[in-house]
N, C-alpha and C positions, 0 to 999 in steps of 0.2 A: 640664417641668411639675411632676413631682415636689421637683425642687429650687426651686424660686418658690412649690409650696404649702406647703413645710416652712419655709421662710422664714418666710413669711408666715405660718402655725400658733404658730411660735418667736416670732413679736414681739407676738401680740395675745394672747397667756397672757401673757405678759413683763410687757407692759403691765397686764394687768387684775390680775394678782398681785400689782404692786407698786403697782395701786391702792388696789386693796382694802386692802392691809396701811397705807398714808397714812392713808387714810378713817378705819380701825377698825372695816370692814364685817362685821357677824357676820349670819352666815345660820341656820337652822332647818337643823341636820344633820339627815343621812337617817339612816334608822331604822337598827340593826345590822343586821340582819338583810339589806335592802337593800344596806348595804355591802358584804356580804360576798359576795350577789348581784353585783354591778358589776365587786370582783375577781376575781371567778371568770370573770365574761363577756367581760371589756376588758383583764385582765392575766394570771389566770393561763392559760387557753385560749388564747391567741393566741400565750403565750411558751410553751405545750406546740405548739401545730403549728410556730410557729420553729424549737426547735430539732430537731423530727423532720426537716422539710424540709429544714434546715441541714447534718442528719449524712446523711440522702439523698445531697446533694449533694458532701458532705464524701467519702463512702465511692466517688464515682462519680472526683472531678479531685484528690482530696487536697490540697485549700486550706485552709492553715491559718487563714484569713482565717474560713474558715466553721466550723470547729470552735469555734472561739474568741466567733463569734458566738454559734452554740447553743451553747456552754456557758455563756456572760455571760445570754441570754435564759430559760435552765431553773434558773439562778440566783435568776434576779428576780424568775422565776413564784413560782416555790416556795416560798420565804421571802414574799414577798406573800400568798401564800394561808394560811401558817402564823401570820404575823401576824395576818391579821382572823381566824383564826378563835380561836386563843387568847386574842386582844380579847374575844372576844364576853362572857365575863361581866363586865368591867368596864364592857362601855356604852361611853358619850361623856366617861367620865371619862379613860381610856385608860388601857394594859395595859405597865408596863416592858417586860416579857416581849416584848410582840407590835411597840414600838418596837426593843427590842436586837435583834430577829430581823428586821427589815425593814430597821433604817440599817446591820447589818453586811452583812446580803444585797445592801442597793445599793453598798455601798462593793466587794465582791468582785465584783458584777456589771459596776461600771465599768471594775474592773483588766481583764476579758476582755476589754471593747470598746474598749477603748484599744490591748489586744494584737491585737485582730481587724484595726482600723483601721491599725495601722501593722506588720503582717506582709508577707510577700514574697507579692504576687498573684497568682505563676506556682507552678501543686500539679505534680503529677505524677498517675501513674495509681493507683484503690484496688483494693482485694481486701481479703484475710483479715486483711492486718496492718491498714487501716482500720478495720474493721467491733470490732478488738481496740480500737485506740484509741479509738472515739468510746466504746464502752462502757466503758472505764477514767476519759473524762473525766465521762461524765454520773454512773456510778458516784458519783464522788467528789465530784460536785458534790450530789446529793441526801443524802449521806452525811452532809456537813458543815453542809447545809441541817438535819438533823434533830438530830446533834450538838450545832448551834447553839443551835434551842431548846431542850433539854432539860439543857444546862448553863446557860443564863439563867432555866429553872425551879428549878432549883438553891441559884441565887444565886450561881455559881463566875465573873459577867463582872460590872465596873462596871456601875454604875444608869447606864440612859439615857433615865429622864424621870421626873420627883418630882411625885406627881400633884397637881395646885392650883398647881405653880409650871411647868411644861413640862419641854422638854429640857432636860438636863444640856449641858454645854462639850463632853464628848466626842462625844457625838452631835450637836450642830453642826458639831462641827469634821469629821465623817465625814459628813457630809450634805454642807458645801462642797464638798469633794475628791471626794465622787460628782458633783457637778455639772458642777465643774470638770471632770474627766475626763471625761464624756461631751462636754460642749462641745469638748473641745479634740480628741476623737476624731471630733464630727462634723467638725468642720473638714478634719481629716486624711482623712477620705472623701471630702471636698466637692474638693481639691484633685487628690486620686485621678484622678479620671475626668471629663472635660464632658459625657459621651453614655451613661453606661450608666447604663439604668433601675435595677439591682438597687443600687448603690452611691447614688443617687439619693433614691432613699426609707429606705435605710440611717442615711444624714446626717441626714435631716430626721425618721425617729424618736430615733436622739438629740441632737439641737437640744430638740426635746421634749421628751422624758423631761429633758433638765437646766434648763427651765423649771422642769416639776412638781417635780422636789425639791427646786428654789430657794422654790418654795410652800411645801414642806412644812418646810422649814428656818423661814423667817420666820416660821409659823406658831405655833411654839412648840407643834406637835403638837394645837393645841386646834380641836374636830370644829366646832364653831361660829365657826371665823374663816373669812372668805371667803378666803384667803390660801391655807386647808386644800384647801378644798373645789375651788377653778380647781385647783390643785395635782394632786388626785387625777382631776381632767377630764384634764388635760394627761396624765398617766399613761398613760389609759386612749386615748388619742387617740395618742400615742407606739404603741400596741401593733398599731392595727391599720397605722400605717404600717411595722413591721415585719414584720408579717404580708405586705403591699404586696410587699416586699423579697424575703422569700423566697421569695413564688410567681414573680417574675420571677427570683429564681438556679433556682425549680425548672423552669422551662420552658427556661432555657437551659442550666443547668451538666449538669446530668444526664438530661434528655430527647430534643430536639429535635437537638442535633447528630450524635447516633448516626444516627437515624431518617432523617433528610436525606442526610448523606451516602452513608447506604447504597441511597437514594434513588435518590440522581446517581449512583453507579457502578456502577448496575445495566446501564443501556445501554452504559456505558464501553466493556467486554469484549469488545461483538460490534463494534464501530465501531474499534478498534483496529488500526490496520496490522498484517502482518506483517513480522518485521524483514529490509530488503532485503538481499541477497546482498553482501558485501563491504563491509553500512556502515561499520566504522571507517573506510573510507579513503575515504570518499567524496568529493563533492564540494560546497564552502560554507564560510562562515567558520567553524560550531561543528564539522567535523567531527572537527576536533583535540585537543578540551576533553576530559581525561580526568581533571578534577577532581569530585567529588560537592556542591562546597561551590560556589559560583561568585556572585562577584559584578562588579554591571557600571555601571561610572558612567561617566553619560550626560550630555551637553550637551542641556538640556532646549528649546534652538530645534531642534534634530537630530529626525530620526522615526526616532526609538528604537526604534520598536515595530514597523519592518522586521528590527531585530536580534532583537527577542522573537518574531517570527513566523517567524524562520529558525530559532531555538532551537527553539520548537517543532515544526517542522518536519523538524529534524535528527533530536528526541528520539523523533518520532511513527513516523517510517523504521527506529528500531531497536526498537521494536516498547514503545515506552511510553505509557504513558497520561499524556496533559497533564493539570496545573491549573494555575488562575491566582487569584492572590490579584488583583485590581484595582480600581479604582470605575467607578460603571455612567457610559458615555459615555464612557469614557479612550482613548487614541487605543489601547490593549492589548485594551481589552476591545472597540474594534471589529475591528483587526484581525484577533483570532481567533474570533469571531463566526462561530459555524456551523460548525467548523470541525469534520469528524472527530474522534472520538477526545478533545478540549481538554474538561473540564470547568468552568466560571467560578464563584469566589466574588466576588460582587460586594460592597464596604465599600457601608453605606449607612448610613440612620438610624433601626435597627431594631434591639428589645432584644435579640433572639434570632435566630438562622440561621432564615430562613423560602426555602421551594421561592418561585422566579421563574415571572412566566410564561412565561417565554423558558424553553423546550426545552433541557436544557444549566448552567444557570444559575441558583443558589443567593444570594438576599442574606445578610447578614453582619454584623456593629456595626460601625461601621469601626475603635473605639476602645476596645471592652472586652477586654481582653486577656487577660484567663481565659478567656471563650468564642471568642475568635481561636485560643488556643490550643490547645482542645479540639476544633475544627475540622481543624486540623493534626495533630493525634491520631488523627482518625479518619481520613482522610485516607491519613498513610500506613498504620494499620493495617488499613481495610477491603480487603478482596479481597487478600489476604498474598502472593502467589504474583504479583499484577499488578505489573508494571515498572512505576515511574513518576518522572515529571519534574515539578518545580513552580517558578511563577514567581512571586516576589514584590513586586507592584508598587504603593510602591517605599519603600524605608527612610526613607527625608527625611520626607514627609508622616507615616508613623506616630508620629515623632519630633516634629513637631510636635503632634499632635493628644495623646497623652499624655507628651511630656517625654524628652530626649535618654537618662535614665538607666531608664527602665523600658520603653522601645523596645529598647534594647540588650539587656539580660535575656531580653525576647522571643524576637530573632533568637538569641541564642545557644542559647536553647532548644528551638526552633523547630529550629536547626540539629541538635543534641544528636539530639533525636527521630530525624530522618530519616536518624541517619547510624548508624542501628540496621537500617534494609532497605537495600531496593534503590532507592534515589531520588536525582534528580539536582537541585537547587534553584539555581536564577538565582536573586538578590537585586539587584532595580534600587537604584541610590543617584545623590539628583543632585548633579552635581560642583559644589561651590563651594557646597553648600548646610551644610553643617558646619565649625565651625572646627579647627583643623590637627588640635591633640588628638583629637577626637571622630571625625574621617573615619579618622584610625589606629588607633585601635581597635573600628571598622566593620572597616575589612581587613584586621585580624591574625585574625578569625573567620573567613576563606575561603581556600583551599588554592589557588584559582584566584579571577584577579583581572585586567578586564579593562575598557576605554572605548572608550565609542563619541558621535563626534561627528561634523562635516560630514567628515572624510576617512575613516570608516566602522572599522571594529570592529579593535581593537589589544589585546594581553597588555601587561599591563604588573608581571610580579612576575614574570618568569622561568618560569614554567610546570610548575609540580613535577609530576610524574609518579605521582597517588596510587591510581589507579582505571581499571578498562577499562570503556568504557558498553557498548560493543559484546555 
């Protein structure tokens, strides 16, 4: 929904902007005072709650995705707001001043959100040294916002609009390149993700926002072209769908995955076996896995998920606690259904980790992969002291649903994590479902490596010896 109404917002500004500028439409601008009202209420408010929500969440998964965001949106605010307001004694004639501080603020604003858009989507954990950094970037960013203007009161930067005649060359030429970069940053989100809400309305605030500066460029700065006025709508229309954006990263990146997981592992602890007398040696196909890393490609006509139900069943006897990464109805998520002990994240199509009403079971994005991974996070860091085993099913489909090269990133990540406690990770893969390249470097991530098809469960890498589960 969000990506079809940001489309759709992008093409009928698009349109009426380059109508109006055809036409020669001028309008009765709003009064100054009014303008300055509208920035304040549609641009600079909305990119002040951005980028606080932003560095929340920035401080919680260390995404530099989000940093970059709030810093590009406290940018934009700021210098928006500094310009109308040192407009205000020139009126509708317009203020050099309050043009050089607003087309250099969108030109540094878009550098962020081009760096925001095309940064690595997997953060790591915050603390102190976050909490240093966001304050080092907003620092610097309000620093240079006030710099800014007070060397263009100066007179120390090129004229960026001669009044009676509009913009100068260079402030067109920095108003294309903010437009263009934002367009070409939404793009870069749009291609990101198919299913996550927060990347979603991401795109389609700057789709918009590089309408309205394509307004404001045409424009020739002058408050009475219609050109001006769509221009500064589409702005202000851009902000709350950023706003949109960050309330969906603040319900998932830094809220609700803590809360949930800790949710689900509260019953974990008393439902847990104890570990049976002489399990290493017991009896079953995993009794012998004494790798932590484990991956298992499956003949997907086979019922694979008799080897996931012995896995966990192996894991559950030496006294661990299951979870299962899978989707809801998978022949995984029935098999262990109800099962002691097994926890389930179910993929579905939901922004955020939401509690199931199934007993046990957690839904999940199946495709956002900062909150997949801050799942995994919690996961193994909740209850520090509890054993545990996790299933991940299954690499193929993650790989389709967001792209063979930021699947991989995941799992290596994903692996990284967990090989910091005590946890044992199956990773399902289906065989024949990757080409040569790409299923090898699937398996050079796993210490153990093994298939299962109709003649049932085989090693097939020699079985290195890196781990006792027992």
């Amino acid at each position: 929904m969000p990506r079809l109404l940001g489309a759709a917002s992008a093409s009928v500004f698009a349109v009426l902007v380059l109508v109006s500028y055809a036409a020669g439409l001028r309008l009765t601008p709003l009064p100054i005072p009014a303008y300055i009202l509208v920035t304040i209420l549609f641009i600079t408010s909305t990119s002040a709650v951005v980028s606080f929500v932003a560095a929340r969440a920035y401080m919680k998964q260390r995404l530099p995705s989000l940093l970059f965001l709030g810093s590009g949106s406290l940018f934009f605010g700021s210098t928006s707001f500094i310009a109308a307001v040192v407009g205000l004694p020139e009126g509708t004639r317009g203020s050099n001043v309050a043009v050089t501080v607003f087309v250099v603020g969108a030109a540094l604003s878009a550098v962020f959100y081009l760096a925001s858009a095309g940064s690595r989507p997997l953060g790591g954990r915050g603390g102190r040294g976050a909490i240093s950094t966001v304050a080092l970037f907003f620092g610097a960013v309000l620093a240079v916002a006030v710099a800014l203007a007070f060397a263009s009161f100066r007179g120390e930067l090129p004229a960026f609009l001669v009044p009676g005649s509009g913009t100068t060359p260079l402030a067109k030429g920095l108003l294309a390149t903010s437009a263009a970069a934002m367009a070409m940053a939404s793009l870069l989100v749009a291609r990101s993700s198919l299913t996550s809400e927060v990347l979603s309305w991401y795109s389609a605030a700057l789709a918009v926002d590089a309408v309205g500066i394509l307004g404001l460029l045409i424009s020739g700065w002058t408050f009475e072209s219609g050109a001006f006025l769509i221009g500064r709508a589409a702005l202000a229309v851009a902000g709350i769908y950023m706003l949109m954006s960050v309330r969906a990263a603040a319900r998932s990146a830094w809220s609700d995955p803590d809360s949930v997981v800790r949710e689900l592992f509260k019953p974990m602890a008393s439902q847990a076996r104890a570990p049976r007398p002489g399990a290493a040696g017991g009896e079953g196909p995993w009794t012998s896995v004494v790798e932590r890393s484990v991956l298992m490609e499956v003949d997907p006509a086979s019922s694979y998920e008799r080897a996931v139900q012995a896995f966990a069943d192996e894991m559950a006897s030496l006294g661990r606690t299951v979870v299962s990464f899978t989707s809801g109805g998978s022949p995984v998520n029935m098999a262990l259904s109800g099962t002691p002990g097994v926890a389930q994240f179910l993929f579905s199509d939901v922004p955020y980790p939401r509690a199931s009403p199934v007993r046990g079971e957690v839904m999940v994005p199946r495709a956002d992969l900062p909150v997949l991974l801050g799942v995994v996070e919690e996961v193994v860091e909740t209850g520090p002291t509890q054993r545990k085993a996790v299933v991940f099913d299954n690499v193929s489909s993650l790989a389709v649903e967001t792209g063979f090269s930021e699947a991989y990133k995941f799992i290596r990540r994903a692996i990284e994590i967990s090989s910091g406690s005590d946890v044992v990770s199956l990773y399902v893969m289906v065989s024949g479902a990757h080409g040569l390249n790409e299923a090898a470097l699937i398996r050079n991530l796993f210490a153990g490596q093994y298939a299962y098809d109709s003649a049932g469960l085989r090693q097939t890498n020699g079985g290195q010896r890196r781990a006792e589960l027992g």
